[in-house]
N, C-alpha and C positions, 0 to 999 in steps of 0.2 A: 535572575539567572535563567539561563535559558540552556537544557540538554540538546546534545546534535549527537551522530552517530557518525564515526568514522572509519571506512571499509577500506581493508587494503588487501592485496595480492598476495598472498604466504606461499613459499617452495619448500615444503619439506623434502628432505632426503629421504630413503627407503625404513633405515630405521625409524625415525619420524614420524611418518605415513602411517607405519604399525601401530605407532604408540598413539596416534590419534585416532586410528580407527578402534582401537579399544576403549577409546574414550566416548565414541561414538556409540558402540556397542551395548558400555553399559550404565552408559545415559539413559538409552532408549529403553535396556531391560528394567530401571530406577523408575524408569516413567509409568510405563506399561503396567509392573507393583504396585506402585505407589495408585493408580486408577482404577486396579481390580480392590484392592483392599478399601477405598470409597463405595465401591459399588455396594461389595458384599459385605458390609459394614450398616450400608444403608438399606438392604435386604431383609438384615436379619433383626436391628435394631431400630429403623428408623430412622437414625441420627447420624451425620455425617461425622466422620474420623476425620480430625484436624492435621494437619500437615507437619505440626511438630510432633505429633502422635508416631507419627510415621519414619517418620526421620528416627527418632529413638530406636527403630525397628534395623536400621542399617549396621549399627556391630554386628548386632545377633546373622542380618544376612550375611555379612563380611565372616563369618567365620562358615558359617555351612556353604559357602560359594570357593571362597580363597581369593579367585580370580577378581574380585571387587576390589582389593589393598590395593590393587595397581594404581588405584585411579584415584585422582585428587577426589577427598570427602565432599568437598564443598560444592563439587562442580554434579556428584551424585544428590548432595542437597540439595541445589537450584532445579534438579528435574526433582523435586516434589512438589517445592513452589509451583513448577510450571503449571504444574495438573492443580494445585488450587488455584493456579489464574487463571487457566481454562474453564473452570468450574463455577468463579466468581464472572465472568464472560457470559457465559451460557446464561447465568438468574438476573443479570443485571442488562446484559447488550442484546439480549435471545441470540446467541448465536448457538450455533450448531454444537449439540452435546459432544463431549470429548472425547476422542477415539482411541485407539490404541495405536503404536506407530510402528510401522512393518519397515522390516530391513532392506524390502525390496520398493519400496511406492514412494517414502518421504525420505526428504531433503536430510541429510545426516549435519548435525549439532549436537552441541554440550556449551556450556555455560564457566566462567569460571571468577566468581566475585571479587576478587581479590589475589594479592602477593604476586602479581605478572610485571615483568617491566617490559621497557620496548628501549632499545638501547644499542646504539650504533648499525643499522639498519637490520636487527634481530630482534624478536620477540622469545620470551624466555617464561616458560609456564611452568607452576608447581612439576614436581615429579620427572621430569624433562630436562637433563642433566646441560646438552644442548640447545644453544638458541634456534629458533627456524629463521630463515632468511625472510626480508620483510619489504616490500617495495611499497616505501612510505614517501606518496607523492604531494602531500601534503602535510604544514607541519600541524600537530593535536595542541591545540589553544584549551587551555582549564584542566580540573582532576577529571582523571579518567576513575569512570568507575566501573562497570562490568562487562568481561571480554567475552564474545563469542566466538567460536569457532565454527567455523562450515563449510562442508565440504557438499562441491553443486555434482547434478547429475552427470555431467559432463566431466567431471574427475578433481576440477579447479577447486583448490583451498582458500578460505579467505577469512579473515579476522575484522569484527567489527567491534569497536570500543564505543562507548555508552560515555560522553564527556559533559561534563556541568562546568559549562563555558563563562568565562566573568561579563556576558553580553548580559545586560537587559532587556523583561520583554516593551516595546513602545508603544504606549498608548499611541491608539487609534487617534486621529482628528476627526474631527466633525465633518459630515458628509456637503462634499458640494457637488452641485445634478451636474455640471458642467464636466466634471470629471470624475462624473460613473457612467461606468459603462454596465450594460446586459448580456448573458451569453445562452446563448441556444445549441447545444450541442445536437449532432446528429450523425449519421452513415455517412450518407453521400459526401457530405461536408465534415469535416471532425467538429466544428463550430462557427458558427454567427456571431457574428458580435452588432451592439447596436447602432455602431459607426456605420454599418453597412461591410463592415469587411469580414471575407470567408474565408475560414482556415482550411483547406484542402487533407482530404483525408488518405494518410500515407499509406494506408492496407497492404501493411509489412508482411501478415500472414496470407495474403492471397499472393504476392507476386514470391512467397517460397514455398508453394501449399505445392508446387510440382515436383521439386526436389524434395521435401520432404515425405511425398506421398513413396516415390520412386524408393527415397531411404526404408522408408517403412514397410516396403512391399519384398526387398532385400532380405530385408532385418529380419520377416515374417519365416521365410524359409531358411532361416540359420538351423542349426539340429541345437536341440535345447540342452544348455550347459556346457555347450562349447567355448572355445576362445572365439571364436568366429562372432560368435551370438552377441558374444559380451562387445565385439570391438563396433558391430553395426549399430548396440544398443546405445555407446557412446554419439556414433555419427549422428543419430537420431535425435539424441539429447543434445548435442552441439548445435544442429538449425532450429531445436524451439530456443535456446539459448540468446543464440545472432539474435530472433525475431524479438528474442522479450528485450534485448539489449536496444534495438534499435526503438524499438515502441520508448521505451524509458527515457531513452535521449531528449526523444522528438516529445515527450510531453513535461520534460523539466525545463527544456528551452524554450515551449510556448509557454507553461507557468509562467515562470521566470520573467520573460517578456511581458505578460501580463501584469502581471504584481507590479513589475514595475515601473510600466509607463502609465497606470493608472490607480486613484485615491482610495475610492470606492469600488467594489467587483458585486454584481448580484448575479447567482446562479440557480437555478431549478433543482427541485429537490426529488429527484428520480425511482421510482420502483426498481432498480437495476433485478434485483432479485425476479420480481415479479414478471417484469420484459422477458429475462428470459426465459421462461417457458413457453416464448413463441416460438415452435420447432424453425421455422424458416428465417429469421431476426437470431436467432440464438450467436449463432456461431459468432456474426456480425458486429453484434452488440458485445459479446468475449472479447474480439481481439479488438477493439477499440481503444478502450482501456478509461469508459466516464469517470468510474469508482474512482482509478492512482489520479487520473486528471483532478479532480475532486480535491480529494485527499494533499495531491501536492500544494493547490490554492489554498485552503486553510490552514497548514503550516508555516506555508511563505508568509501569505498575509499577517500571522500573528508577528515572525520574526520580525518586520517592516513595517508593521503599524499602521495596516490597510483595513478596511471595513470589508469584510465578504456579507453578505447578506443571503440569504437563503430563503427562496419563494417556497410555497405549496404544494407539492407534485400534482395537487387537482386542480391547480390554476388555471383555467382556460386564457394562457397566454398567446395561442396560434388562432383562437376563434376570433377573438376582438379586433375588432378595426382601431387601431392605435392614431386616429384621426379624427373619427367621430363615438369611439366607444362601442358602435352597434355590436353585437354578437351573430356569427353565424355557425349557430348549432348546426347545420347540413355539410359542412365540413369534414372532409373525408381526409385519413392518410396520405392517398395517392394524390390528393389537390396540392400540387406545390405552387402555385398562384392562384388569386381569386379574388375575386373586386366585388367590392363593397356595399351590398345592397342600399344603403342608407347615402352616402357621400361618393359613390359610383367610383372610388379610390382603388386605384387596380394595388394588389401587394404580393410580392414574395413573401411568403409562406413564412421562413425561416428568421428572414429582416425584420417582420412584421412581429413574431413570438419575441424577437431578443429585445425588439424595442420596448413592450409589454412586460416583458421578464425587469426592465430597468423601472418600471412605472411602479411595478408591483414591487421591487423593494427598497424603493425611494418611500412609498407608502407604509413599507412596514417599518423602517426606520423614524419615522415619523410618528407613529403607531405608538414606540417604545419609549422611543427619545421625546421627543416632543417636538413644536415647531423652532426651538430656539437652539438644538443640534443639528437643523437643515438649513445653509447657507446657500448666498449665491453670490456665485464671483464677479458681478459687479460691486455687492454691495461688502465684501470683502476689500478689493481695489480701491473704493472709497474711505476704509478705513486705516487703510496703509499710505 
């Protein structure tokens, strides 16, 4: 069984709109609680307050607030969970300790586990006497299980359902070299591949970094808490919006393409974090997008039943000469060609890392598996 996530377009009407930003509201106050009462719990005791701890705590707020009844229980319950799986994140993935979430900086959500239907192009939620309008472009295959709601900076509502679809996941096949390929992502280029072929990098946020500068310079001199302020703060957030829309496109349809013209994918395993703290690389390496690039390839691949492999990030895949092995430790960033002391073999930089990048996780597959999960498509064809 294999979980998908399926996003659609919601219009609510005016009334609507109120009752979800309430929902939104004391979501985010349920959260905010439910993270000081862990802190200061572990302050004073040591020991972490467990999240059904917490939860017990919401009658007693629902009566000193009032304004809490409004709102479906369950959906104030899932923002305590949220914060122990922030917290479970943080000990276990190191990520970034849990914050508090401001009404003015984060993405507005609330959560809602169960009792929703979606019926006759309307979605119909606890509490919510009417359905919202629903632009359901696709139809939802398996149980749905938990809806979210969100509403983006730019003003746009959208429902995203959580389905445990009756697919299976497909065992992998055993790797054949013939059909793996290598990928060298970069700037200049979005990627290398070991075929020799270069995927051009779309630098969505540079050719609108003018109009949104101009927006932003606008926006700057608005008088603070005007309507004025608020409407330029939309324009603003509507060109990072376009940009992340278009980034997103352009890297599920190379995925996609990826996945699935090829058996096996090996990719490099990146400091992304790290990179950037080069002041002058930063920005660059942001609006790229390696991480979702990443991230979309080991998803697809599981669905598909492709081999992704994952090399080293200290692999000196661009130093080696992918012809005769020599290394040339005197390799600089800015060398995007350079021939080969050893076998005098002139190389693109890029061509030369993806081909090595495929070396290195033919090797590590080999490594795990053994030699009797490495094929080759001759000796496949002779057994067919």
């Amino acid at each position: 069984m294999v979980q998908k996530g399926f996003k659609f377009r919601i219009y609510p009407n005016k009334e609507q709109s109120v009752f979800l930003a309430k929902h939104f509201g004391c979501s985010r106050y349920i959260y905010n609680y439910a993270l000081d009462q862990k802190i200061k719990t572990y302050e004073k005791t040591g020991k972490s307050i467990s999240c059904f701890d917490i939860i017990k705590q919401l009658p007693e707020l629902k009566e000193q607030t009032g304004w809490l009844r409004e709102i479906n229980s369950q959906s104030l319950q899932s923002s305590v969970k949220h914060v122990e799986t922030a917290f479970t994140k943080f000990f276990r993935e190191k990520t970034g300790f849990p914050k508090f979430k401001s009404k003015k900086r984060n993405k507005h959500s609330f959560s809602v586990p169960q009792h929703y239907k979606v019926k006759e192009g309307k979605i119909f939620i606890p509490k919510l006497k009417s359905g919202i309008k629903l632009v359901q472009h696709r139809k939802i295959k398996g149980v749905m299980k938990t809806l979210t709601i969100s509403q983006t900076p730019s003003g746009k509502y959208y429902a995203t359902i959580l389905v445990d679809t009756p697919e299976n996941i497909i065992k992998p096949k055993r790797l054949i070299k013939t059909k793996t390929i290598g990928i060298d992502v970069g700037i200049k280029d979005f990627c290398t591949i070991s075929t020799g072929e270069k995927v051009e990098n779309p630098k969505h946020l540079a050719k609108s970094e003018k109009k949104l500068k101009r927006a932003q310079q606008r926006h700057s001199k608005k008088q603070a808490g005007s309507n004025n302020k608020s409407k330029s703060r939309t324009r603003v957030a509507r060109i990072h919006e376009k940009v992340t829309n278009q980034r997103n496109d352009f890297l599920h349809k190379l995925s996609s393409k990826i996945v699935g013209e090829n058996q096996s994918i090996c990719v490099e395993d990146l400091g992304i974090r790290s990179m950037m703290q080069n002041k002058y690389l930063a920005k660059s390496i942001g609006s790229v997008g390696w991480g979702e690039f990443k991230r979309q390839l080991i998803y697809k691949s599981e669905w598909y039943g492709k081999n992704l492999i994952e090399i080293g990030r200290f692999e000196p895949s661009s130093q080696i000469c992918n012809h005769c092995g020599q290394q040339n430790t005197a390799l600089k960033l800015s060398d995007r060609a350079w021939t080969c002391g050893g076998c005098k073999h002139e190389h693109d930089r890029d061509i030369n890392a993806s081909k090595n990048i495929k070396d290195f996780g033919i090797e590590k597959y080999r490594r795990n598996y053994g030699n009797l999960r490495l094929l080759d498509t001759t000796k496949v064809a002779k057994s067919e």
